[in-house]
Each structure stands twice: as structure tokens, then as C-alpha cells.
Backbone as XML, in Angstrom:
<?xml version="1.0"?>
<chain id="A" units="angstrom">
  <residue number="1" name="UNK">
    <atom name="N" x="0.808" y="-1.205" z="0.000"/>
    <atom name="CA" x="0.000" y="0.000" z="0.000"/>
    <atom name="C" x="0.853" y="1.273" z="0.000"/>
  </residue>
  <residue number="2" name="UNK">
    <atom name="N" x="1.836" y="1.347" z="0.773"/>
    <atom name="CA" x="2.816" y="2.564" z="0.394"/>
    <atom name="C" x="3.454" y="2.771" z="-0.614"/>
  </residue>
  <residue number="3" name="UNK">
    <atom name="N" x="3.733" y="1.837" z="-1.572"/>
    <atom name="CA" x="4.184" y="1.667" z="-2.775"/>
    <atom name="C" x="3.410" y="2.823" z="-3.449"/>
  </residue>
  <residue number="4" name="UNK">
    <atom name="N" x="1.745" y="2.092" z="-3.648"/>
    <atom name="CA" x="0.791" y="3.271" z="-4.065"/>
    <atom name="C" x="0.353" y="4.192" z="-4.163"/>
  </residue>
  <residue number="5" name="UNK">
    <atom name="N" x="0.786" y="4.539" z="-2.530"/>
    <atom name="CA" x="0.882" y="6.097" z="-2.358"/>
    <atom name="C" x="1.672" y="7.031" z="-2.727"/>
  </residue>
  <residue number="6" name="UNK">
    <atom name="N" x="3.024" y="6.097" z="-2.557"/>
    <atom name="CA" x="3.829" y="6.846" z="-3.210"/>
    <atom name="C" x="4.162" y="6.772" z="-4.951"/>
  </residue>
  <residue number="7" name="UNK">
    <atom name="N" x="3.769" y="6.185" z="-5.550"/>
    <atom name="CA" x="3.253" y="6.144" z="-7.124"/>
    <atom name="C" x="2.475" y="7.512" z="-7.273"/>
  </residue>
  <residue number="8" name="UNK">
    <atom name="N" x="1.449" y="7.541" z="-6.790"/>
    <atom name="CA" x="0.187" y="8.455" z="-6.640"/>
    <atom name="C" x="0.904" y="10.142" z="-6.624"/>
  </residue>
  <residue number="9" name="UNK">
    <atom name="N" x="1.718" y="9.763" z="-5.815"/>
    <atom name="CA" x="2.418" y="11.176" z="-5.108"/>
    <atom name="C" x="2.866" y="11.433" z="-6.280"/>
  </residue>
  <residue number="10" name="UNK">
    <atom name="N" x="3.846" y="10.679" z="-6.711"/>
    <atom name="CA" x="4.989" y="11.297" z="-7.866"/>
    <atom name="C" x="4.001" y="11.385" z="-9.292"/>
  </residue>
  <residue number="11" name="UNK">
    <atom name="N" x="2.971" y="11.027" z="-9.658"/>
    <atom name="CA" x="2.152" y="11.029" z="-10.872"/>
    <atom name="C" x="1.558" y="12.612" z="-10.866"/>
  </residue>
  <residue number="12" name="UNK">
    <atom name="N" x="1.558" y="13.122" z="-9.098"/>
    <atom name="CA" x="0.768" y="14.233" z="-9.276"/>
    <atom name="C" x="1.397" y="15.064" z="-9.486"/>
  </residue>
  <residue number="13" name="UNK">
    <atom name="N" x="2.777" y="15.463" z="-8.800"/>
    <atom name="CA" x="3.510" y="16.209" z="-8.659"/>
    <atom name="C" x="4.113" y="16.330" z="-10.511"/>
  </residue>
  <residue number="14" name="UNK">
    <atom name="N" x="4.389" y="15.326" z="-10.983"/>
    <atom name="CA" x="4.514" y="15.377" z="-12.508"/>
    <atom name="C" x="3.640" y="16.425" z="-13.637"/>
  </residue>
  <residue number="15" name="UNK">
    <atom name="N" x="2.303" y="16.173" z="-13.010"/>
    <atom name="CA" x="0.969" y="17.170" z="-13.661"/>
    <atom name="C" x="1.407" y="18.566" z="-13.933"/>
  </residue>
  <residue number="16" name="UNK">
    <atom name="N" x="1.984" y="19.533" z="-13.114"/>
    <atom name="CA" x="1.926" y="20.537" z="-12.943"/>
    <atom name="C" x="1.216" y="21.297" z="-13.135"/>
  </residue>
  <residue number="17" name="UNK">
    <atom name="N" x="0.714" y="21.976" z="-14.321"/>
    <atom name="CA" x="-0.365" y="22.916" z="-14.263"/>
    <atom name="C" x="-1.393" y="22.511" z="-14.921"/>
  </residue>
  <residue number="18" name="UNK">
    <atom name="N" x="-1.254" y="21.053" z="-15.292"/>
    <atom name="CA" x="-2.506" y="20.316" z="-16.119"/>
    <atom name="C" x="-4.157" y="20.518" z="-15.842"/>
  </residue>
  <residue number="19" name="UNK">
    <atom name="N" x="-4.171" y="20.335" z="-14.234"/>
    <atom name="CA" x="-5.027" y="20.408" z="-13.638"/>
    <atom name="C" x="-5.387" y="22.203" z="-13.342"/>
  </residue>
  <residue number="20" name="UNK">
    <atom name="N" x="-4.561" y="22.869" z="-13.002"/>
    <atom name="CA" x="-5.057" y="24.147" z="-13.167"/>
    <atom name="C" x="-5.650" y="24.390" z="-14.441"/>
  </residue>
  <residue number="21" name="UNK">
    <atom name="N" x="-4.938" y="24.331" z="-15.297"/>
    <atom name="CA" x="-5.754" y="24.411" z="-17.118"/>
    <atom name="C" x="-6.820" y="24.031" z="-17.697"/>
  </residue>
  <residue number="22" name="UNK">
    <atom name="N" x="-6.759" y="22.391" z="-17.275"/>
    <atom name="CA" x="-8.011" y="22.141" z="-17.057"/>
    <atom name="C" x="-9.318" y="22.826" z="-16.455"/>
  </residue>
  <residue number="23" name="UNK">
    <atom name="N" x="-9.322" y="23.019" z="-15.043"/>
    <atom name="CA" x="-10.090" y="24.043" z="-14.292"/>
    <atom name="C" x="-10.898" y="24.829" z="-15.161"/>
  </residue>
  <residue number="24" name="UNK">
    <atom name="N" x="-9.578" y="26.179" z="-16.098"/>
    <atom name="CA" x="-9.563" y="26.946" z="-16.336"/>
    <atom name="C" x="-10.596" y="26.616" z="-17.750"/>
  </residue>
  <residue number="25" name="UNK">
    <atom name="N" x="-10.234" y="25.897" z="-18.353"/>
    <atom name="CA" x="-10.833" y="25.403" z="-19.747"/>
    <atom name="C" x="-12.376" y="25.002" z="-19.148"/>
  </residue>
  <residue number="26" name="UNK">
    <atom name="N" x="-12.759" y="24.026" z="-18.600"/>
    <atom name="CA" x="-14.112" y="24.547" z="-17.986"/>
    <atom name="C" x="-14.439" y="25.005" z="-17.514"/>
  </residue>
  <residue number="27" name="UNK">
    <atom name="N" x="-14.199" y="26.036" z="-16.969"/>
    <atom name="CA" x="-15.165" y="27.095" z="-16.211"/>
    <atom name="C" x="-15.038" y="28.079" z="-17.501"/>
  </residue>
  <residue number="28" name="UNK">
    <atom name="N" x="-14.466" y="28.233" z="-18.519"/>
    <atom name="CA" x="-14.422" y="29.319" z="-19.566"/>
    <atom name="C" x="-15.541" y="28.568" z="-20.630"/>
  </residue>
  <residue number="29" name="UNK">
    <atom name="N" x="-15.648" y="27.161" z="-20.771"/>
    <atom name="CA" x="-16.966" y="26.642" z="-21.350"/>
    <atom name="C" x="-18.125" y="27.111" z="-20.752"/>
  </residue>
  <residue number="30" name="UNK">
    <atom name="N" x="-18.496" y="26.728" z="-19.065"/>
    <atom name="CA" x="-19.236" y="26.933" z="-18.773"/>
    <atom name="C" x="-19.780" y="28.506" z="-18.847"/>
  </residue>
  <residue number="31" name="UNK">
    <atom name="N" x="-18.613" y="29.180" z="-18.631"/>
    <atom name="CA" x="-19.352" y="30.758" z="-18.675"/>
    <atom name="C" x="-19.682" y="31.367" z="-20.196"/>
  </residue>
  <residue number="32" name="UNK">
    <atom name="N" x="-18.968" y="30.494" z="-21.300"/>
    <atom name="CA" x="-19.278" y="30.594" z="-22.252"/>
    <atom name="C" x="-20.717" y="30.116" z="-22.913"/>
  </residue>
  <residue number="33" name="UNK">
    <atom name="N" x="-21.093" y="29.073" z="-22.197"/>
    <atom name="CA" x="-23.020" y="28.930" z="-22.226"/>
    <atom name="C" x="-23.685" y="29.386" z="-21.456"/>
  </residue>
  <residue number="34" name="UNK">
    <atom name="N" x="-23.323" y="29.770" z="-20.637"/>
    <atom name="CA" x="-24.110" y="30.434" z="-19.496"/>
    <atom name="C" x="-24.428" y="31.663" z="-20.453"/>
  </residue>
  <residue number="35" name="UNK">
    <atom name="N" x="-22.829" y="32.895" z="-21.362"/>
    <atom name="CA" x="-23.444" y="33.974" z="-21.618"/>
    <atom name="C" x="-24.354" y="33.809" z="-22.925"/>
  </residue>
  <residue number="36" name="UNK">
    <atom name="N" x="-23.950" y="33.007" z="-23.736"/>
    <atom name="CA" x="-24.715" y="32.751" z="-25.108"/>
    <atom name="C" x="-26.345" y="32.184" z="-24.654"/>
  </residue>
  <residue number="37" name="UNK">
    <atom name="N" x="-26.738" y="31.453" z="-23.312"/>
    <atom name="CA" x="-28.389" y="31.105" z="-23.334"/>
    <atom name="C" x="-28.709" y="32.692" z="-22.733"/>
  </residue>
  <residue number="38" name="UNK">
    <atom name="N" x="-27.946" y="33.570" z="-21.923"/>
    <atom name="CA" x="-28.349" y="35.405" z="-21.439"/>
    <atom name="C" x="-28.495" y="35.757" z="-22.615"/>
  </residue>
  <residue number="39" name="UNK">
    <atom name="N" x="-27.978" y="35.594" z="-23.242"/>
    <atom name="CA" x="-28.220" y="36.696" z="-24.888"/>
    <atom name="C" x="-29.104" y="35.900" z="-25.443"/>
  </residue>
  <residue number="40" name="UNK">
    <atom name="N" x="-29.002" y="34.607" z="-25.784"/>
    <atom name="CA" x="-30.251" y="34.258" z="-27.234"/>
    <atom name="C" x="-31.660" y="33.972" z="-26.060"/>
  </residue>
  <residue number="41" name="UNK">
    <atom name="N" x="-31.720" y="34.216" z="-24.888"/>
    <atom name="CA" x="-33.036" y="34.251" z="-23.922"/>
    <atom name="C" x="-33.312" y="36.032" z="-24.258"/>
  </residue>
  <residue number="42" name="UNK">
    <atom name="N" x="-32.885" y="36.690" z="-24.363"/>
    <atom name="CA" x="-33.032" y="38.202" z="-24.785"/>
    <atom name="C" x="-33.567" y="38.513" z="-25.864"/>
  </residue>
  <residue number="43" name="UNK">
    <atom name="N" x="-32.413" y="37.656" z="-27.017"/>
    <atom name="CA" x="-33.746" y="37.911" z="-28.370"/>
    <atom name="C" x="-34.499" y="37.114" z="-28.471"/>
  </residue>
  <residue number="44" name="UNK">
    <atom name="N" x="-34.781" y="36.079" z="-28.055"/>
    <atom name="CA" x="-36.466" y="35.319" z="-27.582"/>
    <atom name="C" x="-36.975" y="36.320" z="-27.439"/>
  </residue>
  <residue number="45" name="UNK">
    <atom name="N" x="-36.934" y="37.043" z="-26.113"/>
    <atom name="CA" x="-37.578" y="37.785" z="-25.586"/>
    <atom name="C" x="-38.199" y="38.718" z="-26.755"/>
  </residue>
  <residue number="46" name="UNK">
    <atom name="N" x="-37.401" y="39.485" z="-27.079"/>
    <atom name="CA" x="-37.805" y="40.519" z="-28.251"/>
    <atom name="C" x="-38.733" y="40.603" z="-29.139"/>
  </residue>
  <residue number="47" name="UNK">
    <atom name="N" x="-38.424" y="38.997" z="-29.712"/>
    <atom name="CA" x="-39.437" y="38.706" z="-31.169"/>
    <atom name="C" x="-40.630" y="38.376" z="-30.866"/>
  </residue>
  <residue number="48" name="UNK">
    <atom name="N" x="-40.911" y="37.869" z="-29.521"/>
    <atom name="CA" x="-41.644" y="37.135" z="-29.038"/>
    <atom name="C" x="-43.017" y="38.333" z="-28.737"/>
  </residue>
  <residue number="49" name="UNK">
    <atom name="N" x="-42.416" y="39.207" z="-28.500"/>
    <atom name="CA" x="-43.141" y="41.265" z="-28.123"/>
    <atom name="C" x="-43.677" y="41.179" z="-29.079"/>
  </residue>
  <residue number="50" name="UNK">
    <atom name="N" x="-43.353" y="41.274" z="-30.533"/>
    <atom name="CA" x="-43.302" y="41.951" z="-31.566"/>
    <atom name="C" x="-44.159" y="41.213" z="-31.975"/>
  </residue>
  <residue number="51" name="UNK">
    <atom name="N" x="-44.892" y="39.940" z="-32.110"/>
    <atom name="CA" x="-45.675" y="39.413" z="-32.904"/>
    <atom name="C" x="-47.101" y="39.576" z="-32.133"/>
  </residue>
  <residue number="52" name="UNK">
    <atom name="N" x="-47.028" y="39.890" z="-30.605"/>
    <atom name="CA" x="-47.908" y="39.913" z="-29.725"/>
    <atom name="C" x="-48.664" y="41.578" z="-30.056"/>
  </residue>
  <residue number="53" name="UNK">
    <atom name="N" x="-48.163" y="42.393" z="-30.793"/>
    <atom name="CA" x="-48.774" y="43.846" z="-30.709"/>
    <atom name="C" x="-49.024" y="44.034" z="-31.796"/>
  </residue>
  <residue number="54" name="UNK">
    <atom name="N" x="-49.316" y="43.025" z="-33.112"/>
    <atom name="CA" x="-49.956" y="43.065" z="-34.010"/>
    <atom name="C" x="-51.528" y="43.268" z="-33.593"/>
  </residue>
</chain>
């Protein structure tokens, strides 16, 4: 079992900023759909007016 741990240890320490980047790469997806459904929920909104005041 210490063998493993110490396997474990040295695999992570190898990563270096993999895992930060990672992070970084999804949370820049996620805020990247988050802002594109704020905007195309907006022009929903819009067109949606416009056929109603005929």
C-alpha cells in the first residue's frame, strides 16, 4: 500500500499545471453557455413582443 501512495504522489507532482488548465478550460466553457443562453433568452424575448402587438 505505500508503494501506491507513493506512485500516486509522484504522478501528481509530474501534472503541474494540467489540472489548473483544465479548471480553467471549464469554467471558460461553462461561462461561455451560461453567456450565449443570457443573450439568445433576450432575443427570444424581443421577437416574441413583436408578434404579440400586431
Amino acid at each position: 500500500m505505500p508503494e501506491t501512495a507513493a506512485l500516486l504522489a509522484a504522478v501528481t507532482a509530474q501534472q503541474g499545471l494540467g489540472s489548473t488548465l483544465r479548471i480553467l478550460l471549464i469554467s471558460s466553457i461553462a461561462g461561455a453557455a451560461l453567456l450565449a443562453w443570457f443573450l439568445l433568452r433576450g432575443y427570444r424575448g424581443n421577437g416574441s413582443d413583436e408578434n404579440h402587438n400586431d
